[in-house]
PDB file of N, H, CA, C and O in Angstrom:
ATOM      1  N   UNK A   1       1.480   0.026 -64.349  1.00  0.00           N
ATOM      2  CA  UNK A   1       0.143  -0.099 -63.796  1.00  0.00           C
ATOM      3  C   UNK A   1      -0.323  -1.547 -63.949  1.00  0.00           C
ATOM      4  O   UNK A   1       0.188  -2.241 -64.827  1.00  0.00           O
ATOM      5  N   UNK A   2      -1.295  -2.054 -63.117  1.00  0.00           N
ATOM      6  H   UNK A   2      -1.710  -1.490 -62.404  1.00  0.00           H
ATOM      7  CA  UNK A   2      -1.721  -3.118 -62.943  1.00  0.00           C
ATOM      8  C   UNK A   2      -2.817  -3.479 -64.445  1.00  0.00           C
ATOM      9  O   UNK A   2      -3.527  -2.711 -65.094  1.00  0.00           O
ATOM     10  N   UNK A   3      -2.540  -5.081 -64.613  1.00  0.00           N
ATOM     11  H   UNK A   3      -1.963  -5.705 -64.086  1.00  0.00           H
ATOM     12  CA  UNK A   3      -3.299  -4.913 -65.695  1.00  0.00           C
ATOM     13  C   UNK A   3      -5.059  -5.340 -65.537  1.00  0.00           C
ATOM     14  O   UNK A   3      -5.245  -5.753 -64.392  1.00  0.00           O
ATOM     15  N   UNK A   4      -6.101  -5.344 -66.204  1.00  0.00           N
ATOM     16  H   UNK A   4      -5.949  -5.009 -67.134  1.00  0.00           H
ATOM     17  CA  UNK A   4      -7.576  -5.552 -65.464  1.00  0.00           C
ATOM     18  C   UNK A   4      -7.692  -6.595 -64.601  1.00  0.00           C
ATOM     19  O   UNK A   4      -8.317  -6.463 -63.549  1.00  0.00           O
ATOM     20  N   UNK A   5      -7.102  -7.746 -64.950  1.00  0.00           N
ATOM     21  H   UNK A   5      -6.594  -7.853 -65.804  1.00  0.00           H
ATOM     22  CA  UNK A   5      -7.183  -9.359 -63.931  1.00  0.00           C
ATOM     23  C   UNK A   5      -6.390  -9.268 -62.519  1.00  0.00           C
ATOM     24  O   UNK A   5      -6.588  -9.848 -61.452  1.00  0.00           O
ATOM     25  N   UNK A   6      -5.103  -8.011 -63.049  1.00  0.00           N
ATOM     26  H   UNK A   6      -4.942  -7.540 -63.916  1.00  0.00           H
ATOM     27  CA  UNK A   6      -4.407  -7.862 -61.623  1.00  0.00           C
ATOM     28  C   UNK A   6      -5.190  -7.189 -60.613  1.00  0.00           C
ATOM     29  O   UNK A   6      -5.297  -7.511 -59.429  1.00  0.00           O
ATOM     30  N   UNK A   7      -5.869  -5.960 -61.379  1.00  0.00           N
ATOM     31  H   UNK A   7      -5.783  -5.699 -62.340  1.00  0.00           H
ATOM     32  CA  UNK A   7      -7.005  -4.819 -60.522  1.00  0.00           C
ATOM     33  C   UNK A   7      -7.555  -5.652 -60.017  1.00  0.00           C
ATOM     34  O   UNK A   7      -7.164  -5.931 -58.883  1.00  0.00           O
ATOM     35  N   UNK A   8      -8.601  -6.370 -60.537  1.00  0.00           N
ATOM     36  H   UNK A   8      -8.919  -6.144 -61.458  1.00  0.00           H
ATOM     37  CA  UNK A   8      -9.403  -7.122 -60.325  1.00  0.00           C
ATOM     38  C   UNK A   8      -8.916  -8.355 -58.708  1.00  0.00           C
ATOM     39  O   UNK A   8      -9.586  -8.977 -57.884  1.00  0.00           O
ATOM     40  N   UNK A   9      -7.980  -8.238 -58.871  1.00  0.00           N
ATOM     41  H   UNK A   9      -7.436  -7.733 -59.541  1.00  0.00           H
ATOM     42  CA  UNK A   9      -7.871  -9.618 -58.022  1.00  0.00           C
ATOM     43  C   UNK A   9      -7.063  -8.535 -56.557  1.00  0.00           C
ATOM     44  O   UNK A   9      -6.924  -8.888 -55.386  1.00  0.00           O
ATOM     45  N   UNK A  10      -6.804  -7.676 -56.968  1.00  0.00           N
ATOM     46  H   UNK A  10      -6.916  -7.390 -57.920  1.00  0.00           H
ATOM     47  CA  UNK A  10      -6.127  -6.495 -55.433  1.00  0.00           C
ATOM     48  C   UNK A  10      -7.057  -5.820 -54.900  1.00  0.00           C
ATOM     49  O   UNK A  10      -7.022  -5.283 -53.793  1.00  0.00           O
ATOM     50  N   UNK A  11      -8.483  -5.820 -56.156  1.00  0.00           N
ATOM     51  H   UNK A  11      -8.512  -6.256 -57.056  1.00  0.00           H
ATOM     52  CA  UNK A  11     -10.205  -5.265 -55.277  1.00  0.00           C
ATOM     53  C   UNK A  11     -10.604  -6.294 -54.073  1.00  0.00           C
ATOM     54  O   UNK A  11     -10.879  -6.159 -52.881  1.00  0.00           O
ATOM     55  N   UNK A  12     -10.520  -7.161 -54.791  1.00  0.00           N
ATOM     56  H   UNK A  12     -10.297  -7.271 -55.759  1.00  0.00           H
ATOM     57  CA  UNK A  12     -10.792  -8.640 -53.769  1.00  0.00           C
ATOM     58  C   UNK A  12     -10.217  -8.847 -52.555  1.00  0.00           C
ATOM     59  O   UNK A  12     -10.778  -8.898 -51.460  1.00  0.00           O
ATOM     60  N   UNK A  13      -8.871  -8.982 -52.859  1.00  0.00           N
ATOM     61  H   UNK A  13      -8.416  -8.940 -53.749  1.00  0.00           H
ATOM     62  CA  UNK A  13      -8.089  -9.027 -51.806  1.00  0.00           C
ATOM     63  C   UNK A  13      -8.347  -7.675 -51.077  1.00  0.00           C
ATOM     64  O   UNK A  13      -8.830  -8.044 -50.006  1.00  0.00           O
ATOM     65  N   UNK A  14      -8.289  -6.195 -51.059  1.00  0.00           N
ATOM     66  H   UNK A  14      -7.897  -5.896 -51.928  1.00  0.00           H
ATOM     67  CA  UNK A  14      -8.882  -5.611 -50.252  1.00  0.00           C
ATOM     68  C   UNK A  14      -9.737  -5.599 -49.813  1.00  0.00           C
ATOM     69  O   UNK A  14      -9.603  -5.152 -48.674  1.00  0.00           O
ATOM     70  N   UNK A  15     -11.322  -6.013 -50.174  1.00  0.00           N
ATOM     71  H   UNK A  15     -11.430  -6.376 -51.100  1.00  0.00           H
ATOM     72  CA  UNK A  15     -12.141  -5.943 -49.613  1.00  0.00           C
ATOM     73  C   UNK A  15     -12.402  -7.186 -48.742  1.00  0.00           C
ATOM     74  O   UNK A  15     -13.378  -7.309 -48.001  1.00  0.00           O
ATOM     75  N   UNK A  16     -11.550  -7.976 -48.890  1.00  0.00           N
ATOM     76  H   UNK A  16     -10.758  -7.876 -49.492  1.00  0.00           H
ATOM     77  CA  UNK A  16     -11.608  -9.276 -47.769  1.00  0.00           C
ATOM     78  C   UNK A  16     -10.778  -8.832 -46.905  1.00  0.00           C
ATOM     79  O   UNK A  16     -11.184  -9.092 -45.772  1.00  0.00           O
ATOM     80  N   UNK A  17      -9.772  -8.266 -46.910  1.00  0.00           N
ATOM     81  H   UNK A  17      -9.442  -8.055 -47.830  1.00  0.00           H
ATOM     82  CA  UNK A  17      -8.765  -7.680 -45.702  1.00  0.00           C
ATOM     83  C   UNK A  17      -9.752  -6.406 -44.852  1.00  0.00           C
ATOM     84  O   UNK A  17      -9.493  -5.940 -43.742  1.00  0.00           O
ATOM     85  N   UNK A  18     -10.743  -6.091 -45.605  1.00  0.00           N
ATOM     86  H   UNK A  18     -10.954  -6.469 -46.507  1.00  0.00           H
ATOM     87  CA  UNK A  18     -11.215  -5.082 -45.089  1.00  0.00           C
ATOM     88  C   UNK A  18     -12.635  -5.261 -43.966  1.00  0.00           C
ATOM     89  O   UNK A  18     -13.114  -4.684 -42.990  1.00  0.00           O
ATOM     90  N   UNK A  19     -12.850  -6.203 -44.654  1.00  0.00           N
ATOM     91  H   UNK A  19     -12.462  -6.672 -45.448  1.00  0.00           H
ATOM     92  CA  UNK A  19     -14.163  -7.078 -43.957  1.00  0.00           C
ATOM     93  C   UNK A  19     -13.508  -8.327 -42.874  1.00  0.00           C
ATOM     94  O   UNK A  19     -14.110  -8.678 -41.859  1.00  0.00           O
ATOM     95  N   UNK A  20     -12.625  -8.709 -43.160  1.00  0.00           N
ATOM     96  H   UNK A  20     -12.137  -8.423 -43.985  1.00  0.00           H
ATOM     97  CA  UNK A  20     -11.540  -9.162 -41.818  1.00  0.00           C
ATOM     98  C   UNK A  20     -11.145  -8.388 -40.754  1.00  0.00           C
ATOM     99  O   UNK A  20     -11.187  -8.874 -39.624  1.00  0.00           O
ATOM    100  N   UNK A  21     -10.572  -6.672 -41.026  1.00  0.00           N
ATOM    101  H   UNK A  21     -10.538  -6.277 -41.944  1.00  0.00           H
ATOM    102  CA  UNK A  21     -10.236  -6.187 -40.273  1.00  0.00           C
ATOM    103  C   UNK A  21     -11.249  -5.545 -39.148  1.00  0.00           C
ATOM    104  O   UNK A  21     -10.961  -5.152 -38.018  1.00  0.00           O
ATOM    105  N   UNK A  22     -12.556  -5.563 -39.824  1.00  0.00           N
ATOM    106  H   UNK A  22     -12.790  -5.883 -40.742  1.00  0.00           H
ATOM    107  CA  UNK A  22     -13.467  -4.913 -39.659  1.00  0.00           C
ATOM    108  C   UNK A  22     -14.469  -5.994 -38.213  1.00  0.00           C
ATOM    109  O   UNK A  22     -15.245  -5.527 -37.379  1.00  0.00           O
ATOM    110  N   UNK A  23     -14.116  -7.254 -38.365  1.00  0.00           N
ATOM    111  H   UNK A  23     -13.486  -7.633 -39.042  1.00  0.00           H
ATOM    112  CA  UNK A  23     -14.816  -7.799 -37.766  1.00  0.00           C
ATOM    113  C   UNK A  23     -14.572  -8.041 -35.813  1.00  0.00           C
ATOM    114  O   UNK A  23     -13.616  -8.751 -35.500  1.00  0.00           O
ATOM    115  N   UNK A  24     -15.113  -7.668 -35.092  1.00  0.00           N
ATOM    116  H   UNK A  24     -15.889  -7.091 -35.347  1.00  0.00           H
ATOM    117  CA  UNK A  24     -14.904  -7.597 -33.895  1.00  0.00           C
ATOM    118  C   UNK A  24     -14.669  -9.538 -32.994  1.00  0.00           C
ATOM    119  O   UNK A  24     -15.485 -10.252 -32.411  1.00  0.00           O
ATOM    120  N   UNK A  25     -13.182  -9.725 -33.315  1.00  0.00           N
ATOM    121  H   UNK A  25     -12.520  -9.145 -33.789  1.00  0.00           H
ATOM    122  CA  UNK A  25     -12.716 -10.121 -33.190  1.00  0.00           C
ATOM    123  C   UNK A  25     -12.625 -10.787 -31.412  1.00  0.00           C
ATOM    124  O   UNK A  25     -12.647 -11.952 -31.013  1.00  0.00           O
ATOM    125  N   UNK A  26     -12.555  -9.927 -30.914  1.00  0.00           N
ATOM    126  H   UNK A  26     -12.537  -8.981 -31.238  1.00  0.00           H
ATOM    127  CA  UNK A  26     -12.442 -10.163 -29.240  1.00  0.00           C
ATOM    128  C   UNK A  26     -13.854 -10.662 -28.609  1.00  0.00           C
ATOM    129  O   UNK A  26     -14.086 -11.574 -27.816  1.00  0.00           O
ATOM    130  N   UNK A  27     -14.671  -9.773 -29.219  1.00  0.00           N
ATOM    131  H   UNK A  27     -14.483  -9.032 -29.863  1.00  0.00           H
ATOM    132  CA  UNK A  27     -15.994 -10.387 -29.073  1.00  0.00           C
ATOM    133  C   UNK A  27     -16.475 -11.844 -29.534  1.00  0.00           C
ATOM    134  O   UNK A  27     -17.239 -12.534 -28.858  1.00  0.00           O
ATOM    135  N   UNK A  28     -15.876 -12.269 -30.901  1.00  0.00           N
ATOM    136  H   UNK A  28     -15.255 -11.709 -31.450  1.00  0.00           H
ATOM    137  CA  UNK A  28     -16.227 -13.503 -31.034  1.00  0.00           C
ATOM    138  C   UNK A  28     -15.506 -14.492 -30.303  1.00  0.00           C
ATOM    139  O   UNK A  28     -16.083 -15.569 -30.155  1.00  0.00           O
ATOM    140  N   UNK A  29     -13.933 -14.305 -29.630  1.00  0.00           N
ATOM    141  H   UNK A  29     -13.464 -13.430 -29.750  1.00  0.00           H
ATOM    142  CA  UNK A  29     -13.323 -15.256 -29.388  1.00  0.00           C
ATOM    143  C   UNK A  29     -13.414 -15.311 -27.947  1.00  0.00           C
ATOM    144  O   UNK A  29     -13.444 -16.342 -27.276  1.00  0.00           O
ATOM    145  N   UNK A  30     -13.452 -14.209 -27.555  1.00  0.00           N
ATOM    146  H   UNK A  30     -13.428 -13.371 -28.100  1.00  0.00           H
ATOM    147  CA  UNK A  30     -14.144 -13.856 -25.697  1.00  0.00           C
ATOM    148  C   UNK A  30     -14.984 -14.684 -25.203  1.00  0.00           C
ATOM    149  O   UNK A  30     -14.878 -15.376 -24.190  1.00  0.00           O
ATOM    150  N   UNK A  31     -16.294 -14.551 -26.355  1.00  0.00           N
ATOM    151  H   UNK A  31     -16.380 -13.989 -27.178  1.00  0.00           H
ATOM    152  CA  UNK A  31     -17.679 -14.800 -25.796  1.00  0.00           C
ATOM    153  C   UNK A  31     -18.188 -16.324 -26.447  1.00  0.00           C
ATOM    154  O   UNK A  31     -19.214 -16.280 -27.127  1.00  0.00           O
ATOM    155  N   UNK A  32     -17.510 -17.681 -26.269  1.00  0.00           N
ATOM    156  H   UNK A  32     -16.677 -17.717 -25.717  1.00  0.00           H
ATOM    157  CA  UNK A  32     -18.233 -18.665 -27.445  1.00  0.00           C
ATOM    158  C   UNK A  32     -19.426 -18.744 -27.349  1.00  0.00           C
ATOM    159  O   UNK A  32     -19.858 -19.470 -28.245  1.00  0.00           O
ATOM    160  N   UNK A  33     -20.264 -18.331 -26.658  1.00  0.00           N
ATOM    161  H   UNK A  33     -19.913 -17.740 -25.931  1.00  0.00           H
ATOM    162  CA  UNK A  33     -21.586 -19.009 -26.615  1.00  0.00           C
ATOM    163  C   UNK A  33     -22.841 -17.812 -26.581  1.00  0.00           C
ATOM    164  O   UNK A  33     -23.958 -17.642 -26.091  1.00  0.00           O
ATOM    165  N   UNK A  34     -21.657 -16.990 -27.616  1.00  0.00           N
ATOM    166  H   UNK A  34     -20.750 -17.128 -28.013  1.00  0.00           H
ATOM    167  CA  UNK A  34     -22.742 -16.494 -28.583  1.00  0.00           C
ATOM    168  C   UNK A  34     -24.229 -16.634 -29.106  1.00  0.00           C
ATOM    169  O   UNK A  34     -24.308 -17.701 -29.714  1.00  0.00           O
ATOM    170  N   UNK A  35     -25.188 -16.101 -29.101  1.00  0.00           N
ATOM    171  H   UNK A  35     -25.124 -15.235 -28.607  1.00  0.00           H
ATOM    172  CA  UNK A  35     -25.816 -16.584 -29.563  1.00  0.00           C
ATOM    173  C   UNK A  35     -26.312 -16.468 -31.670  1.00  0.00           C
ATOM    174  O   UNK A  35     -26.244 -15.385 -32.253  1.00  0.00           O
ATOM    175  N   UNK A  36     -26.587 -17.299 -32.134  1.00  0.00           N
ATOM    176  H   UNK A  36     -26.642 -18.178 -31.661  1.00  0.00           H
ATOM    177  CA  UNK A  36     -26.546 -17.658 -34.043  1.00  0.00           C
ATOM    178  C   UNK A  36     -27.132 -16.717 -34.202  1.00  0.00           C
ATOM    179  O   UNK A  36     -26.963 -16.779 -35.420  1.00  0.00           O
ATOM    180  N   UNK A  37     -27.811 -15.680 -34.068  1.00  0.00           N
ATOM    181  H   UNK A  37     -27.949 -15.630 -33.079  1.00  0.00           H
ATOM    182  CA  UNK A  37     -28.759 -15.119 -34.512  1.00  0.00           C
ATOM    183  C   UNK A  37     -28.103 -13.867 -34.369  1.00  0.00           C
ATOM    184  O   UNK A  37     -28.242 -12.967 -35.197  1.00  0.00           O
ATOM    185  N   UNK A  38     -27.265 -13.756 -33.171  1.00  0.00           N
ATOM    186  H   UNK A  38     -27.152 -14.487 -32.499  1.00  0.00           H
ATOM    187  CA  UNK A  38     -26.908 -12.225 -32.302  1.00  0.00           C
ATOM    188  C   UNK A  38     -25.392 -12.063 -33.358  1.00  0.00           C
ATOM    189  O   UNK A  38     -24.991 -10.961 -33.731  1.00  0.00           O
ATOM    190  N   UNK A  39     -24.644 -13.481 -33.745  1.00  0.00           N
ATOM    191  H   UNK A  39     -24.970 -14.377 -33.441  1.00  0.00           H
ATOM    192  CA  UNK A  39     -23.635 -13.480 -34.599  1.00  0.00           C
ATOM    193  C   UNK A  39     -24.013 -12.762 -36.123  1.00  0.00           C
ATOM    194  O   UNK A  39     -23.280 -11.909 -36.624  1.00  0.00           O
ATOM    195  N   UNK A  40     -24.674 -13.017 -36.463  1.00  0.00           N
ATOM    196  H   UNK A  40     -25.269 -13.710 -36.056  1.00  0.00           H
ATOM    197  CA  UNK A  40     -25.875 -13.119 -37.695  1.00  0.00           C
ATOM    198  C   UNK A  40     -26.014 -11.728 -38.175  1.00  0.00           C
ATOM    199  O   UNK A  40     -26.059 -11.237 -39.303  1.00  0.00           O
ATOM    200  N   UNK A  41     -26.067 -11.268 -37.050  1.00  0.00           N
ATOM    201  H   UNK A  41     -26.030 -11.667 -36.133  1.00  0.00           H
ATOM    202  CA  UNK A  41     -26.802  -9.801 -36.964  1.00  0.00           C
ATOM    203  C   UNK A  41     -25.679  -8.482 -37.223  1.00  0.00           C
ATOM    204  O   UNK A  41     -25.708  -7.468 -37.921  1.00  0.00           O
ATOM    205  N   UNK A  42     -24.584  -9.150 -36.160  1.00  0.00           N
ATOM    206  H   UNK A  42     -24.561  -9.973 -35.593  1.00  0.00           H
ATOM    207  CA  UNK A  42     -22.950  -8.083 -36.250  1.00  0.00           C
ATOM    208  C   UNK A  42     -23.043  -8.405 -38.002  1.00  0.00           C
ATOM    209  O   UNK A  42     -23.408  -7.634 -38.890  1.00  0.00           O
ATOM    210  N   UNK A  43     -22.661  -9.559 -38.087  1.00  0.00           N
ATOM    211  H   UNK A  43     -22.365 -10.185 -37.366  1.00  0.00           H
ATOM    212  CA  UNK A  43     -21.705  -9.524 -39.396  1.00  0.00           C
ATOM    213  C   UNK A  43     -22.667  -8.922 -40.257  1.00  0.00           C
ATOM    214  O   UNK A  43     -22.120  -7.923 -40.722  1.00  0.00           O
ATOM    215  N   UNK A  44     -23.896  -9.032 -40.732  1.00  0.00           N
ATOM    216  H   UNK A  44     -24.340  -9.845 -40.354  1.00  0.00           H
ATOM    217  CA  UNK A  44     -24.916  -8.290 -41.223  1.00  0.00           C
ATOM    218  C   UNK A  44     -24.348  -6.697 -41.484  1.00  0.00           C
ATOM    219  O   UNK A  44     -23.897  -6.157 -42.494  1.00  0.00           O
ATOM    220  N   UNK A  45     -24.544  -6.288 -40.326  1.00  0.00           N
ATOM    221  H   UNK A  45     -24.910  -6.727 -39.506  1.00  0.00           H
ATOM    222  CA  UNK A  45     -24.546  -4.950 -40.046  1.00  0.00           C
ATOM    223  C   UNK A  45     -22.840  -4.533 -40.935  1.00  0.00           C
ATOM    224  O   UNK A  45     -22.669  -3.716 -41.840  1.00  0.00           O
ATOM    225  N   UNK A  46     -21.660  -5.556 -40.171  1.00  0.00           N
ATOM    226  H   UNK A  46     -21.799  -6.220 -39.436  1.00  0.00           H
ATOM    227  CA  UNK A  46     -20.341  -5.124 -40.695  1.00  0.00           C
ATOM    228  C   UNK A  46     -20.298  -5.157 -42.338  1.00  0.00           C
ATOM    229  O   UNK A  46     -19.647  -4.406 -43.065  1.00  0.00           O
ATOM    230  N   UNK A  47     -21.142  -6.199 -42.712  1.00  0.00           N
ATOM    231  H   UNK A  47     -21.670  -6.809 -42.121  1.00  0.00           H
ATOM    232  CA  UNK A  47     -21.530  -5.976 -44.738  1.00  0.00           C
ATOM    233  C   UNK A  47     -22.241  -4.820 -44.900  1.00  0.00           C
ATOM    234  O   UNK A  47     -22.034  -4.154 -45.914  1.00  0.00           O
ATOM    235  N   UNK A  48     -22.929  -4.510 -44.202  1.00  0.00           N
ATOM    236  H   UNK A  48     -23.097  -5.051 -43.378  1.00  0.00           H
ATOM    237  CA  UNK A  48     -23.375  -3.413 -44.954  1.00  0.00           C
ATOM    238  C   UNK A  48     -22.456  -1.608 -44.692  1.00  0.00           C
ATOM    239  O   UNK A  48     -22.342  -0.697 -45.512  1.00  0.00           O
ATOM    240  N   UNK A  49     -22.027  -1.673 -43.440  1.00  0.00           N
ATOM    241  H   UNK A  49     -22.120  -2.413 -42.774  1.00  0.00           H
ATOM    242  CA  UNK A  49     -21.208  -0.598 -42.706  1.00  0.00           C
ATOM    243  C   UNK A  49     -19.991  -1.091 -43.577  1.00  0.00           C
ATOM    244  O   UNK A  49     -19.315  -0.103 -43.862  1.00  0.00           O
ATOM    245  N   UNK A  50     -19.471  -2.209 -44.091  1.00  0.00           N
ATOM    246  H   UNK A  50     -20.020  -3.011 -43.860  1.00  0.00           H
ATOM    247  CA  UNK A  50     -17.933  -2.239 -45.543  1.00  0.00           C
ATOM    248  C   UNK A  50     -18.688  -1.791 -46.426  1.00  0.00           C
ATOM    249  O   UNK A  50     -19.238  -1.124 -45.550  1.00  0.00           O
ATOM    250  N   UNK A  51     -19.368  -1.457 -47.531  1.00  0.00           N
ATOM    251  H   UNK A  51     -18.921  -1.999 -48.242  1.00  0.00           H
ATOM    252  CA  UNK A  51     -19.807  -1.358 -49.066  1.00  0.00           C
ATOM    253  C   UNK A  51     -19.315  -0.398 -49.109  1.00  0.00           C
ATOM    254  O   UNK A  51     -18.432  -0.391 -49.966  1.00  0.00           O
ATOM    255  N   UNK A  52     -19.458   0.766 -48.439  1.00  0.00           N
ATOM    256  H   UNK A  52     -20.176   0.759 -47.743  1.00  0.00           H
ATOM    257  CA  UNK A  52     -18.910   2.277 -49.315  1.00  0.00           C
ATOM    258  C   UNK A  52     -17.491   2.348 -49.261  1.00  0.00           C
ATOM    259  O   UNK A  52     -16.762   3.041 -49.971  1.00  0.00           O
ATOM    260  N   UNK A  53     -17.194   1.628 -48.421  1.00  0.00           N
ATOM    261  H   UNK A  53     -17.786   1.065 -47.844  1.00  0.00           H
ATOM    262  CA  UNK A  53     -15.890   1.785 -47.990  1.00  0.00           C
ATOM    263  C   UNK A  53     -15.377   1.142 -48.967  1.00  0.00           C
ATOM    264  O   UNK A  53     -14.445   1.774 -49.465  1.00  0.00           O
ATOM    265  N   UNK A  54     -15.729  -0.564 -49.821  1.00  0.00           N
ATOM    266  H   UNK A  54     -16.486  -1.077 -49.416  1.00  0.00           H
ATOM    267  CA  UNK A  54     -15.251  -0.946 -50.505  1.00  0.00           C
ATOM    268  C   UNK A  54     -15.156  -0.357 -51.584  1.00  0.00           C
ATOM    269  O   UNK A  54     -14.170  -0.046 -52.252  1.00  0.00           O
ATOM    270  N   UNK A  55     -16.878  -0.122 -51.826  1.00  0.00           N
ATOM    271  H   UNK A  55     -17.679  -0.375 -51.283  1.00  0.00           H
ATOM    272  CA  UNK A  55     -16.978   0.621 -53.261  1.00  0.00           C
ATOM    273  C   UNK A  55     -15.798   1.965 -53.440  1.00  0.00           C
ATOM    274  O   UNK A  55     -15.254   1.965 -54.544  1.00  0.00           O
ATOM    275  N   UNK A  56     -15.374   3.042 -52.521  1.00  0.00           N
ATOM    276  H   UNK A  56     -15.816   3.042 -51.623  1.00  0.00           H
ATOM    277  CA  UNK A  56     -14.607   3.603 -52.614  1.00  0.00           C
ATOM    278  C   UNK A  56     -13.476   3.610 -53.079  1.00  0.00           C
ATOM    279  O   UNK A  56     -12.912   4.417 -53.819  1.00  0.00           O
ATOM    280  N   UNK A  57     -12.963   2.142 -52.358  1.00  0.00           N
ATOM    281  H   UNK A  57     -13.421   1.487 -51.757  1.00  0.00           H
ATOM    282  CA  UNK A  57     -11.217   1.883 -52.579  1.00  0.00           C
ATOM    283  C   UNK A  57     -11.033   1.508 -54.203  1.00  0.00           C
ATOM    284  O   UNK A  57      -9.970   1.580 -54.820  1.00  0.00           O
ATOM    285  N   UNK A  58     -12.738   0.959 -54.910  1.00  0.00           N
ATOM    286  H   UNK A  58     -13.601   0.901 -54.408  1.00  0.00           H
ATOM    287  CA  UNK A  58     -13.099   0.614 -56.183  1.00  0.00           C
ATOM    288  C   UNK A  58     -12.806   1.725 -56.812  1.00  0.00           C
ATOM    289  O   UNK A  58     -11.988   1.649 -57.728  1.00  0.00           O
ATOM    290  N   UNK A  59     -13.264   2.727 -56.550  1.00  0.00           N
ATOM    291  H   UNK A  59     -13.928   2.789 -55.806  1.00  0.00           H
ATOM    292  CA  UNK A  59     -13.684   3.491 -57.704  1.00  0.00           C
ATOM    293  C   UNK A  59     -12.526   4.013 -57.750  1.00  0.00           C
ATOM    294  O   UNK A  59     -12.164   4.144 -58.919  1.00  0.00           O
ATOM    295  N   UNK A  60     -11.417   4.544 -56.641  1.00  0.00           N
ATOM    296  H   UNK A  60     -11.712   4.437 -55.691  1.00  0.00           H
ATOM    297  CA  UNK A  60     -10.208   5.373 -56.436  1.00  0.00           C
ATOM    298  C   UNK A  60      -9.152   4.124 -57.203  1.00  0.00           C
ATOM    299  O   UNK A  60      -7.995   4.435 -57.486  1.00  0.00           O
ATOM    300  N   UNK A  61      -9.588   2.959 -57.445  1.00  0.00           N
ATOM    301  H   UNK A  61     -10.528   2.707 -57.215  1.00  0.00           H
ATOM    302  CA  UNK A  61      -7.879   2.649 -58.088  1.00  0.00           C
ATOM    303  C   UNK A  61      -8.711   2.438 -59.723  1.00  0.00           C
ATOM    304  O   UNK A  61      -7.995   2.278 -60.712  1.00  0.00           O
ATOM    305  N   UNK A  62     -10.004   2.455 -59.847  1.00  0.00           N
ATOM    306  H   UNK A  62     -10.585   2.586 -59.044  1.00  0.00           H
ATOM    307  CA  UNK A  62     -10.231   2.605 -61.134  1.00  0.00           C
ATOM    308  C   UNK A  62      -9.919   4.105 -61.998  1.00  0.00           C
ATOM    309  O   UNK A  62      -9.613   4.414 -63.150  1.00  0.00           O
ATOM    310  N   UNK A  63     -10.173   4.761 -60.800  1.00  0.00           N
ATOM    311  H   UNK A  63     -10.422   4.510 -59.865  1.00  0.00           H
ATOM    312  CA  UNK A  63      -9.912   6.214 -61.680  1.00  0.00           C
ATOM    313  C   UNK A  63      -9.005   7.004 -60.597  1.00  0.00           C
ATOM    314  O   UNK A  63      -9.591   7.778 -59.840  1.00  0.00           O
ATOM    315  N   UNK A  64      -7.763   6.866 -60.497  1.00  0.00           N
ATOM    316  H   UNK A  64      -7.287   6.237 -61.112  1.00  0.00           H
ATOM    317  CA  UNK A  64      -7.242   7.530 -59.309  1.00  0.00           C
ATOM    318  C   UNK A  64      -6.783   9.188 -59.581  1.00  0.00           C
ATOM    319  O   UNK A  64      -5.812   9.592 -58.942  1.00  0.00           O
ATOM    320  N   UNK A  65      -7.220   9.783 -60.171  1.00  0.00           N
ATOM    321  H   UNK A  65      -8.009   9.454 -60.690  1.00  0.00           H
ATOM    322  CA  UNK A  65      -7.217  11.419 -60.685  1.00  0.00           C
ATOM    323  C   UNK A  65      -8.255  11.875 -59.629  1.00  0.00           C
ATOM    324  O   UNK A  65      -8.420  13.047 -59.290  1.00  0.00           O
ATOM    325  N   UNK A  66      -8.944  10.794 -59.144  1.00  0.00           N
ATOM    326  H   UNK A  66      -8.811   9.842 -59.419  1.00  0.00           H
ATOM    327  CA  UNK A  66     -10.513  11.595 -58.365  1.00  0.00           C
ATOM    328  C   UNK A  66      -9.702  11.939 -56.814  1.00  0.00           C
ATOM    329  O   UNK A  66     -10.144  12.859 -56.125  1.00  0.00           O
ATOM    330  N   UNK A  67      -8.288  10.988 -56.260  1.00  0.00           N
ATOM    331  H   UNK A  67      -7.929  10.241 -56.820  1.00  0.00           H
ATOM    332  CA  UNK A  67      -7.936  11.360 -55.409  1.00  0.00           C
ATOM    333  C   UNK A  67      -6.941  12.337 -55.371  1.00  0.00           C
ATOM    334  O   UNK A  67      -5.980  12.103 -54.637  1.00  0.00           O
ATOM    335  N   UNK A  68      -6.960  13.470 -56.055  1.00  0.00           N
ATOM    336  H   UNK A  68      -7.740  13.660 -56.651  1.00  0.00           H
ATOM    337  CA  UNK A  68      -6.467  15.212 -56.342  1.00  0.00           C
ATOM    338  C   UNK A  68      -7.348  15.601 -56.430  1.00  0.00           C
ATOM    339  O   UNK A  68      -7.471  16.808 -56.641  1.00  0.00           O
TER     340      UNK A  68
END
């Protein structure tokens, strides 16, 4: 098993892979002239629509008995 600094650093790295994967991609590279505010607003929304999701993947490799 991983030791706390390893956990610690594979939470991270998931939740940045997760908030990467998460981000609508075609839309930003489609459209440059976006507007700052309308950008502002997605990614907003995509932080708050990741938390449970992160917090989840948290709590399941802190205590993984909860996934049985």
């Amino acid at each position: 098993m991983l030791n706390k600094k390893g956990k610690i650093r594979l939470l991270i790295l998931l939740g940045v892979i997760w908030v990467v994967v998460t981000l609508p991609l075609p839309w930003i590279v489609g459209n440059p002239n976006i507007p700052e505010s309308q950008a502002l607003t997605i990614l907003g929304i995509i932080g708050i629509i990741s938390i449970p999701f992160v917090m989840l993947a948290t709590v399941w490799m802190l205590k993984p008995e909860l996934t049985t």
